[in-house]
HTML snippet that shows the backbone in 3Dmol.js (N, CA, C, O; Angstrom):
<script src="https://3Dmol.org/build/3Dmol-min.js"></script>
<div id="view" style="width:600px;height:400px;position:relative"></div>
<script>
const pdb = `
ATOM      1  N   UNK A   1      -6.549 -32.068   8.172  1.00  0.00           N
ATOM      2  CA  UNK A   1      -5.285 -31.354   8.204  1.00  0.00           C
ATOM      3  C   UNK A   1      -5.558 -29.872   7.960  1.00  0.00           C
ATOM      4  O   UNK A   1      -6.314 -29.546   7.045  1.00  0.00           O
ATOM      5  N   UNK A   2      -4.840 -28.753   8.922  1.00  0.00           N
ATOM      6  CA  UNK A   2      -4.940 -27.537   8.575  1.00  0.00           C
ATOM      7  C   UNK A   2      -4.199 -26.673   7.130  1.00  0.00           C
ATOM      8  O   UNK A   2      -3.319 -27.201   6.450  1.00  0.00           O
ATOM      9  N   UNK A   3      -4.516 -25.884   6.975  1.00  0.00           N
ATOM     10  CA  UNK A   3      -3.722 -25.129   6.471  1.00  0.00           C
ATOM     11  C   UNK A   3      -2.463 -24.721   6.889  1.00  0.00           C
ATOM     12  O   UNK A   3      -1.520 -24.659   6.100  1.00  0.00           O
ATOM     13  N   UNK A   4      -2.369 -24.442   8.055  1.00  0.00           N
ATOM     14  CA  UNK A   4      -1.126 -24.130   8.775  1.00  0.00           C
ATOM     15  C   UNK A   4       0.536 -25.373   8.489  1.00  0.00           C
ATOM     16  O   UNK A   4       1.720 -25.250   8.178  1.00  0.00           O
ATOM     17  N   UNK A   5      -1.015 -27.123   9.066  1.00  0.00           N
ATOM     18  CA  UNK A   5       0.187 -28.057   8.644  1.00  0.00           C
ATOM     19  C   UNK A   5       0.251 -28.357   7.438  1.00  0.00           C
ATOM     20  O   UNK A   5       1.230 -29.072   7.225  1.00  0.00           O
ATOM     21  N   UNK A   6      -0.222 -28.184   6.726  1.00  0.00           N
ATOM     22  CA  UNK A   6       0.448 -28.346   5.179  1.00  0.00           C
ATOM     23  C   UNK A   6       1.035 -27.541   4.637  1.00  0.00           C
ATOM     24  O   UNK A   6       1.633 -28.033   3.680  1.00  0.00           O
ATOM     25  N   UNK A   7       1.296 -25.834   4.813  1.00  0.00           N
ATOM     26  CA  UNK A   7       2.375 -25.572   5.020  1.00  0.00           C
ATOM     27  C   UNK A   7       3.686 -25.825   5.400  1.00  0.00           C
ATOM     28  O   UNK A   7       4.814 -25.760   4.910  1.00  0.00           O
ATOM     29  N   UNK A   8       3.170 -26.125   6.401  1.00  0.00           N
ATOM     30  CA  UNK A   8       4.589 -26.971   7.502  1.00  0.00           C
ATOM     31  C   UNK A   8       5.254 -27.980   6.553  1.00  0.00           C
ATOM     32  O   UNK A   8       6.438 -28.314   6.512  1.00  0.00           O
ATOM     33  N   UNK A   9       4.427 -28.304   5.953  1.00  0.00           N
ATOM     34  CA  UNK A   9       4.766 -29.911   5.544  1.00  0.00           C
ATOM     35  C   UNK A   9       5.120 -29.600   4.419  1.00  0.00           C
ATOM     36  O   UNK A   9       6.028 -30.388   4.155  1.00  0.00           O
ATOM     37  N   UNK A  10       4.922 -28.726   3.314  1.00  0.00           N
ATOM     38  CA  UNK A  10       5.689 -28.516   1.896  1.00  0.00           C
ATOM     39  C   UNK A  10       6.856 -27.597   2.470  1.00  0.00           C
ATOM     40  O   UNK A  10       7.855 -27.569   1.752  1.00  0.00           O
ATOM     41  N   UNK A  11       6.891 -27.065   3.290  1.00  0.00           N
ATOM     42  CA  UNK A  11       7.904 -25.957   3.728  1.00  0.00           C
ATOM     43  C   UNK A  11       9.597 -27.137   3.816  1.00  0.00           C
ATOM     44  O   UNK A  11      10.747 -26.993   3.402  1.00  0.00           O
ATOM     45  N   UNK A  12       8.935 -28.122   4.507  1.00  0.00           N
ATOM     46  CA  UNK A  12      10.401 -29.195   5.139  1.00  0.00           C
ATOM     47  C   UNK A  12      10.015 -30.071   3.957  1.00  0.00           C
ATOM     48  O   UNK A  12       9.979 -31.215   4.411  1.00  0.00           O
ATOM     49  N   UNK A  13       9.691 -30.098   2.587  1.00  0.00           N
ATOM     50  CA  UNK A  13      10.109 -30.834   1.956  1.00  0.00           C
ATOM     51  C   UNK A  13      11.696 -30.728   0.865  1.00  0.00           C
ATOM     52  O   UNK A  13      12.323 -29.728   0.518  1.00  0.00           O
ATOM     53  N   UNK A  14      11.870 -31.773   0.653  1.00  0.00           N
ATOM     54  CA  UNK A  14      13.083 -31.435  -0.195  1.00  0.00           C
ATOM     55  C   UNK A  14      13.244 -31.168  -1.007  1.00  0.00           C
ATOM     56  O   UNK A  14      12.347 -31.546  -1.761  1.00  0.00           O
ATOM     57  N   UNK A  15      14.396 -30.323  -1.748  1.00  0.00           N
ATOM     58  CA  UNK A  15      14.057 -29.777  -3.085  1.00  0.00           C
ATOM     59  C   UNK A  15      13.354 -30.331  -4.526  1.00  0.00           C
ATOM     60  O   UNK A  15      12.639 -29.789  -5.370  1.00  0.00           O
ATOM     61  N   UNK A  16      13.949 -31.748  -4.367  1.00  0.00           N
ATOM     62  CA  UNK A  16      13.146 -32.559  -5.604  1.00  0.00           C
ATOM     63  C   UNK A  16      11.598 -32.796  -5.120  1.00  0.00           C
ATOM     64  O   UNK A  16      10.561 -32.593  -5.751  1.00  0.00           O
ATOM     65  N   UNK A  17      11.751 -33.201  -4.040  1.00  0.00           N
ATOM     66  CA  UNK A  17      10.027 -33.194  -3.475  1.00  0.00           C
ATOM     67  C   UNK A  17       9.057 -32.378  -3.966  1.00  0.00           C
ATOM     68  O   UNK A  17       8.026 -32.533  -4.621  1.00  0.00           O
ATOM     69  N   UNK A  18       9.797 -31.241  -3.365  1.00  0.00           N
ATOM     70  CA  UNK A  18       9.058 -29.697  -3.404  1.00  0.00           C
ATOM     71  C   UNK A  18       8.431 -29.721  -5.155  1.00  0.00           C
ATOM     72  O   UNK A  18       7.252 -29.941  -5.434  1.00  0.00           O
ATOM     73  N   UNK A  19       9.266 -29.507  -5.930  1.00  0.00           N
ATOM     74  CA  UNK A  19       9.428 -29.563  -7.308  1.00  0.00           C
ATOM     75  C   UNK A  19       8.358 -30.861  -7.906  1.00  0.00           C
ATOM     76  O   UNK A  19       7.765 -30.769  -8.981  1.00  0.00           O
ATOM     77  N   UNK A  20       8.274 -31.852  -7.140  1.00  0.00           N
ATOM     78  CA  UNK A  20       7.129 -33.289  -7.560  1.00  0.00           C
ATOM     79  C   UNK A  20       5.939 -32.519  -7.443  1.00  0.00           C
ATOM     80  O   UNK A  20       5.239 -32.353  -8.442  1.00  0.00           O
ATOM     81  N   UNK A  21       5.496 -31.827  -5.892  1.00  0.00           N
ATOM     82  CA  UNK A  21       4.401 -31.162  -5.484  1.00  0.00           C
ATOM     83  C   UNK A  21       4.357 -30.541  -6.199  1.00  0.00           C
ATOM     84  O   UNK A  21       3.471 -30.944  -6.953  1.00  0.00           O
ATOM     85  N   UNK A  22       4.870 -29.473  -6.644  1.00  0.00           N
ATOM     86  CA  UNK A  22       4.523 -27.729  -7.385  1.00  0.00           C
ATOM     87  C   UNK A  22       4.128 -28.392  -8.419  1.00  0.00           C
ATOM     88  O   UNK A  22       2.948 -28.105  -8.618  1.00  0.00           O
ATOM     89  N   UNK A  23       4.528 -29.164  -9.213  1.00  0.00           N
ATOM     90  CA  UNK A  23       4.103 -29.992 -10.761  1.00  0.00           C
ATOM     91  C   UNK A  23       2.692 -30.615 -10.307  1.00  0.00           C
ATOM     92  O   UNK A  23       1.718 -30.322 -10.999  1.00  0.00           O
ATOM     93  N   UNK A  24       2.563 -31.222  -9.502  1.00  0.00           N
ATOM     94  CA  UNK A  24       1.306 -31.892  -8.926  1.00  0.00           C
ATOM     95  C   UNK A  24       0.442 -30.820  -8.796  1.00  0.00           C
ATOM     96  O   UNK A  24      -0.062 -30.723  -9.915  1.00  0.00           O
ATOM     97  N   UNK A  25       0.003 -30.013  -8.134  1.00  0.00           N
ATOM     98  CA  UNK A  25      -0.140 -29.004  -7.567  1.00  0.00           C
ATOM     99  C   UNK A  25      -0.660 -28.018  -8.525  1.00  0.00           C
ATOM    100  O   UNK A  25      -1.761 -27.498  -8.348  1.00  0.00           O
ATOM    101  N   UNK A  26       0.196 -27.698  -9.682  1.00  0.00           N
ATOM    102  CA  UNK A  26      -0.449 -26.749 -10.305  1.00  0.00           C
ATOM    103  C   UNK A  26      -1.243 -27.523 -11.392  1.00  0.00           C
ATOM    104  O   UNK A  26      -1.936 -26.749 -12.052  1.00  0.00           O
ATOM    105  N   UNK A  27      -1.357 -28.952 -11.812  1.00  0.00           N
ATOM    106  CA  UNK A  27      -2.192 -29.424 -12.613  1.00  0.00           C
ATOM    107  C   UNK A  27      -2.967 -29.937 -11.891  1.00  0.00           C
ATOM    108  O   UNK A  27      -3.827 -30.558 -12.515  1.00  0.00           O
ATOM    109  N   UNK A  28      -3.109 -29.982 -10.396  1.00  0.00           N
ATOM    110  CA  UNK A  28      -4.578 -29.881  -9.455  1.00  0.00           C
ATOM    111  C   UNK A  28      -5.198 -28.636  -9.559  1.00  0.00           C
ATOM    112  O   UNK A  28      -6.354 -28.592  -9.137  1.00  0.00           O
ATOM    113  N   UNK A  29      -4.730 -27.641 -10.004  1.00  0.00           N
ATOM    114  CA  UNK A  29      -5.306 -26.323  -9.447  1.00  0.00           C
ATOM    115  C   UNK A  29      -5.954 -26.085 -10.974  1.00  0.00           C
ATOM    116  O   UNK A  29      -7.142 -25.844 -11.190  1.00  0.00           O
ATOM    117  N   UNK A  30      -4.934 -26.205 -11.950  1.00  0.00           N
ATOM    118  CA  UNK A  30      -5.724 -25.820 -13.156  1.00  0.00           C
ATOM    119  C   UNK A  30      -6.845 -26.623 -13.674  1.00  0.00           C
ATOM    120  O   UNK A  30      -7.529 -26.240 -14.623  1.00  0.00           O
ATOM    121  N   UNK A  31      -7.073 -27.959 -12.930  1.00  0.00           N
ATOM    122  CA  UNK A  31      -8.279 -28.800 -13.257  1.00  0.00           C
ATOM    123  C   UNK A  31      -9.255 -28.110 -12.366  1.00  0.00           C
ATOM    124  O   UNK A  31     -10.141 -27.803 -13.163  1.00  0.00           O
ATOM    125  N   UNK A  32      -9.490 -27.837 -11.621  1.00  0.00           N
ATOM    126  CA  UNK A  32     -10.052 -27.276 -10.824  1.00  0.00           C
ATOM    127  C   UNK A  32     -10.358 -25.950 -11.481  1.00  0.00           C
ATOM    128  O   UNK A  32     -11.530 -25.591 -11.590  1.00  0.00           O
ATOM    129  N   UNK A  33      -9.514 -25.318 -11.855  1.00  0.00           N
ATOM    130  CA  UNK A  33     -10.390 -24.008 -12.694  1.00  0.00           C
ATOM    131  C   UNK A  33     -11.236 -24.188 -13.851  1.00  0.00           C
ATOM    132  O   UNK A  33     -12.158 -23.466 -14.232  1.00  0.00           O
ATOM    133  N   UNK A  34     -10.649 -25.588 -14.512  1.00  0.00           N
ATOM    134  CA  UNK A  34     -11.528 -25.772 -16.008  1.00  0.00           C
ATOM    135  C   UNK A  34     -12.661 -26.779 -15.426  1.00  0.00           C
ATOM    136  O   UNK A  34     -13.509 -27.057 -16.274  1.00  0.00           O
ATOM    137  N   UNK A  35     -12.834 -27.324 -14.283  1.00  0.00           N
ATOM    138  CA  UNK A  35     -14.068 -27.542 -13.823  1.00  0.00           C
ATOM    139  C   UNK A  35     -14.624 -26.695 -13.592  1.00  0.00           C
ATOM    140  O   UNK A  35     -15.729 -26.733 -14.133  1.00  0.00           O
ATOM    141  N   UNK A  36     -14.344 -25.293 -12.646  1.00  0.00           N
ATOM    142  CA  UNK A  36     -15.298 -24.535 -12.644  1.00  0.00           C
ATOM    143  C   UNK A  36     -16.014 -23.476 -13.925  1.00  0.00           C
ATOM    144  O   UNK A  36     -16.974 -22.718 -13.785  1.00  0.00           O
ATOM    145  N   UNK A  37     -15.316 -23.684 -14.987  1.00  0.00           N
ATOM    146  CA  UNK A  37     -15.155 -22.776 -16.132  1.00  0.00           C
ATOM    147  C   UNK A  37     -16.542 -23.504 -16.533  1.00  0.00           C
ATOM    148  O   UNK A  37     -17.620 -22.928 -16.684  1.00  0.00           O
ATOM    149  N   UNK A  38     -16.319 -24.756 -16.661  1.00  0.00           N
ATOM    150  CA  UNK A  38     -17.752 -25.539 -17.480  1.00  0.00           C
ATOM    151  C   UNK A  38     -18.387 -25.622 -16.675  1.00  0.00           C
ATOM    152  O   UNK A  38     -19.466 -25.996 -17.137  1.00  0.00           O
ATOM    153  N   UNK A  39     -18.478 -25.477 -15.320  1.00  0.00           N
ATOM    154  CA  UNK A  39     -19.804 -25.593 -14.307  1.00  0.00           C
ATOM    155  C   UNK A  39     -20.779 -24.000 -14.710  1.00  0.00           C
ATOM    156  O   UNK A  39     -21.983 -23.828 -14.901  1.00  0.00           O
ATOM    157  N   UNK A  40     -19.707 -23.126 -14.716  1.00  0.00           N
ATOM    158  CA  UNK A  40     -20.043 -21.490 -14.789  1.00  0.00           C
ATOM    159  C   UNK A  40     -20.775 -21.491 -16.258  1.00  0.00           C
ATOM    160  O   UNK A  40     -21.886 -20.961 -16.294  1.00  0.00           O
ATOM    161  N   UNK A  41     -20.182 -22.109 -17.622  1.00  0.00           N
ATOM    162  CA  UNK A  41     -20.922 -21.988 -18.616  1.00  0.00           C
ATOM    163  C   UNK A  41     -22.109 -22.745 -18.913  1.00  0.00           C
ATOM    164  O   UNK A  41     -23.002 -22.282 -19.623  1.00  0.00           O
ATOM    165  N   UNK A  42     -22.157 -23.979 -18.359  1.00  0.00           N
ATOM    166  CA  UNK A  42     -23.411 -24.804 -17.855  1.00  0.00           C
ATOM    167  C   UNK A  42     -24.387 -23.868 -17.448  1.00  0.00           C
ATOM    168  O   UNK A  42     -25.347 -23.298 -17.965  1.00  0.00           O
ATOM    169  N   UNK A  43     -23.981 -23.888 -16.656  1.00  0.00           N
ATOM    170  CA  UNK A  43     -25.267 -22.590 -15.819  1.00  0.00           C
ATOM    171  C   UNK A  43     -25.426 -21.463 -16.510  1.00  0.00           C
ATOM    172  O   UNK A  43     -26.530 -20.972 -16.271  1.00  0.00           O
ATOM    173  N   UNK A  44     -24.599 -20.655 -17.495  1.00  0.00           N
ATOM    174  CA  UNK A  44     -25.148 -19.387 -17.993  1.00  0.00           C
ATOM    175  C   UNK A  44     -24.488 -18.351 -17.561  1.00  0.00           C
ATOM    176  O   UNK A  44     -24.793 -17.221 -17.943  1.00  0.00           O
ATOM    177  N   UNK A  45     -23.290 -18.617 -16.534  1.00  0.00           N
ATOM    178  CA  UNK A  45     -22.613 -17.411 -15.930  1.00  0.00           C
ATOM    179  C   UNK A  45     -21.783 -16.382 -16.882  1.00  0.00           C
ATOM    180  O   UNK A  45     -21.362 -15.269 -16.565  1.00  0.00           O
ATOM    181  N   UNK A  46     -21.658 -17.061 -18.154  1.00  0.00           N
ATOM    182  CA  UNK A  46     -20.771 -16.555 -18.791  1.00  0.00           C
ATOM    183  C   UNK A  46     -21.649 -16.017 -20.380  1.00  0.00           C
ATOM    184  O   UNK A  46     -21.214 -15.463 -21.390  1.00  0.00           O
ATOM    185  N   UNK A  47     -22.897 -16.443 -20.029  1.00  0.00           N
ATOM    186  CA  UNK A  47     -24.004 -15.565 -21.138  1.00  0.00           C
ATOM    187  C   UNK A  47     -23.565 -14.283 -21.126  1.00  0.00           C
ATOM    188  O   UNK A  47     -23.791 -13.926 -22.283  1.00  0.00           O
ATOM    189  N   UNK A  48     -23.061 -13.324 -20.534  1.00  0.00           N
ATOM    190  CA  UNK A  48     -23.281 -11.822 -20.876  1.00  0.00           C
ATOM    191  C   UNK A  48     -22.052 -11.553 -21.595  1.00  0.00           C
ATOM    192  O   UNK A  48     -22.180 -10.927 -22.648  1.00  0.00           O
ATOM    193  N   UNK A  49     -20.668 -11.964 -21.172  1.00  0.00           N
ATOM    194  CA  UNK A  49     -19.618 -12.005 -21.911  1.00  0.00           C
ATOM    195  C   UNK A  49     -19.360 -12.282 -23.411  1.00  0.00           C
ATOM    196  O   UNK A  49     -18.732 -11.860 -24.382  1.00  0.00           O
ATOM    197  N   UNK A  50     -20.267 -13.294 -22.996  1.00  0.00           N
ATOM    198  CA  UNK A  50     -20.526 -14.005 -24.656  1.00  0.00           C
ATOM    199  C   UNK A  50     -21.300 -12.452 -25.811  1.00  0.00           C
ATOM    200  O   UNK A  50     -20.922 -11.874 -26.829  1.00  0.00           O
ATOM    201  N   UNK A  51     -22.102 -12.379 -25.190  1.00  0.00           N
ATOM    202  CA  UNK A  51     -23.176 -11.289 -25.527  1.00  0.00           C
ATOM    203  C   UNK A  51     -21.916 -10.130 -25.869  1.00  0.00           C
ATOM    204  O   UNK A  51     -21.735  -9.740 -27.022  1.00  0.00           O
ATOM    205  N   UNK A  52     -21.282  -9.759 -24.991  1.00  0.00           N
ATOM    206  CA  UNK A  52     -20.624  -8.510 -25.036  1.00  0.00           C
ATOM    207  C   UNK A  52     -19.377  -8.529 -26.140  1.00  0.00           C
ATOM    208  O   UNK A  52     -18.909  -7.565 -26.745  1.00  0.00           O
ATOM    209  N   UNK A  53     -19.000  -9.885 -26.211  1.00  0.00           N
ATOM    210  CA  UNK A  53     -17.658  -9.806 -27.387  1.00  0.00           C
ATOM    211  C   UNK A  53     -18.469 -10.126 -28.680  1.00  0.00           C
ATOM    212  O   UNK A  53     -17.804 -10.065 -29.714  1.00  0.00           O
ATOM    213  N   UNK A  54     -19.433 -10.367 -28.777  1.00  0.00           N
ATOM    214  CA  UNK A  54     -20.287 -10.804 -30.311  1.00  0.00           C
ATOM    215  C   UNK A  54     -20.984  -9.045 -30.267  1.00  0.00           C
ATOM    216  O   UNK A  54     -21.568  -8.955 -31.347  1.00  0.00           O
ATOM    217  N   UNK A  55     -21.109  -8.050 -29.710  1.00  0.00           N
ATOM    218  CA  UNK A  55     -22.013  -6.989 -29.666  1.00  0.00           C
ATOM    219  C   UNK A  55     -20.255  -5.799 -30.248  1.00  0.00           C
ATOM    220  O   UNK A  55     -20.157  -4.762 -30.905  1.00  0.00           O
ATOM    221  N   UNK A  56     -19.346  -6.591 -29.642  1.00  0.00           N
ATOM    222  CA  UNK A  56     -17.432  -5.595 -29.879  1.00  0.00           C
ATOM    223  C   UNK A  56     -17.497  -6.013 -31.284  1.00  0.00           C
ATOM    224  O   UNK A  56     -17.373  -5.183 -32.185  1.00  0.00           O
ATOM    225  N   UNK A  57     -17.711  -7.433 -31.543  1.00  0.00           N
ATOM    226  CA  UNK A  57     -17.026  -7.754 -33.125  1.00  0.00           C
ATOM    227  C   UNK A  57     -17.888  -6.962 -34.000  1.00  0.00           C
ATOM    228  O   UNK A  57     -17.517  -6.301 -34.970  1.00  0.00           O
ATOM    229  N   UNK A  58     -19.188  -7.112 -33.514  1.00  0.00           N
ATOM    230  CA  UNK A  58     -20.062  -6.592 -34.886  1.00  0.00           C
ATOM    231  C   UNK A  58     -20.129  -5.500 -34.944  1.00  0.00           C
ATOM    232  O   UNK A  58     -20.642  -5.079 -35.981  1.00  0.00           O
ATOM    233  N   UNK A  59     -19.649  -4.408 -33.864  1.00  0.00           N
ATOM    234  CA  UNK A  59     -19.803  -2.956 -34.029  1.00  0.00           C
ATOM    235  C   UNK A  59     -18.077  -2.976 -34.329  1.00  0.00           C
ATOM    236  O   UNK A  59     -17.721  -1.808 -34.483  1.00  0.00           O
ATOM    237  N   UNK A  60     -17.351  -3.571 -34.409  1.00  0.00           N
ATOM    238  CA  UNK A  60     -15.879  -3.172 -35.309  1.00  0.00           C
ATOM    239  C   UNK A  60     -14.507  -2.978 -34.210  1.00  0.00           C
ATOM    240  O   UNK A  60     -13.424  -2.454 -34.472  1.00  0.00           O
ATOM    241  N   UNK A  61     -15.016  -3.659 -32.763  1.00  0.00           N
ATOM    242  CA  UNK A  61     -14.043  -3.264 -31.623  1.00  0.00           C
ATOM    243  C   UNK A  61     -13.361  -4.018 -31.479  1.00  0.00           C
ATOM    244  O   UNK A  61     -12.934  -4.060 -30.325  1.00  0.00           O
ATOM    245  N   UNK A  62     -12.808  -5.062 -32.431  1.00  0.00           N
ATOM    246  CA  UNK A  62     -11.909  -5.815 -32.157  1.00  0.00           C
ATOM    247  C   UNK A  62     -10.753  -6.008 -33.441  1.00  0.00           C
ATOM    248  O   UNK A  62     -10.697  -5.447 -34.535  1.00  0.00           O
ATOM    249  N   UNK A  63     -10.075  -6.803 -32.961  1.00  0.00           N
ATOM    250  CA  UNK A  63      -8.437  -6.840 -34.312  1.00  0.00           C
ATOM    251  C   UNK A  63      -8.399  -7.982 -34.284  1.00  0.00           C
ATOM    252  O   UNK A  63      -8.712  -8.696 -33.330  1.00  0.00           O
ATOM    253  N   UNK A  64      -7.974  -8.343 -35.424  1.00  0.00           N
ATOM    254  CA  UNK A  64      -6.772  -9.420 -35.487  1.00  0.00           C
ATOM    255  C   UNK A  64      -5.810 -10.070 -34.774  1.00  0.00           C
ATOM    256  O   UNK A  64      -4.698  -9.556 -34.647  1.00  0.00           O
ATOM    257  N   UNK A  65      -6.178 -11.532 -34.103  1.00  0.00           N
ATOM    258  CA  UNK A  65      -5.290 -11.399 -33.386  1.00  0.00           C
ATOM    259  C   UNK A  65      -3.782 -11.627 -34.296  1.00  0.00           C
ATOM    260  O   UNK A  65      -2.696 -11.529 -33.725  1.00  0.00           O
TER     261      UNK A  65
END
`;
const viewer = $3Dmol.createViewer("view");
viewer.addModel(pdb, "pdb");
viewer.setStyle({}, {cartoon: {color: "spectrum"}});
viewer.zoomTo();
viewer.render();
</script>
């Protein structure tokens, strides 16, 4: 299926429909980011960040939240 028709196809759904999908939909999408979050820290993608907010705290660049 394209992109184009699945457009098509949430476009002519009905309002409660629509509303099932978007709920579906955005807890597909946010699993999908926290898979890639732990694939990225697995691997090390997120070593320098790490590095950079432990290098802010100890030189005094951060608050309270």
């Amino acid at each position: 299926m394209s992109v184009q028709e699945l457009e098509s196809a949430v476009s002519r759904l009905a309002p409660e429909e629509f509303a099932s999908f978007q709920t579906w939909f955005e807890e597909f999408a946010a699993d999908a980011w926290d898979r890639q979050m732990e694939a990225d820290a697995r691997a090390g993608k997120l070593d320098h960040l790490i590095s950079q907010a432990d290098a802010d705290f100890e030189a005094g660049r951060c608050t309270p939240l």
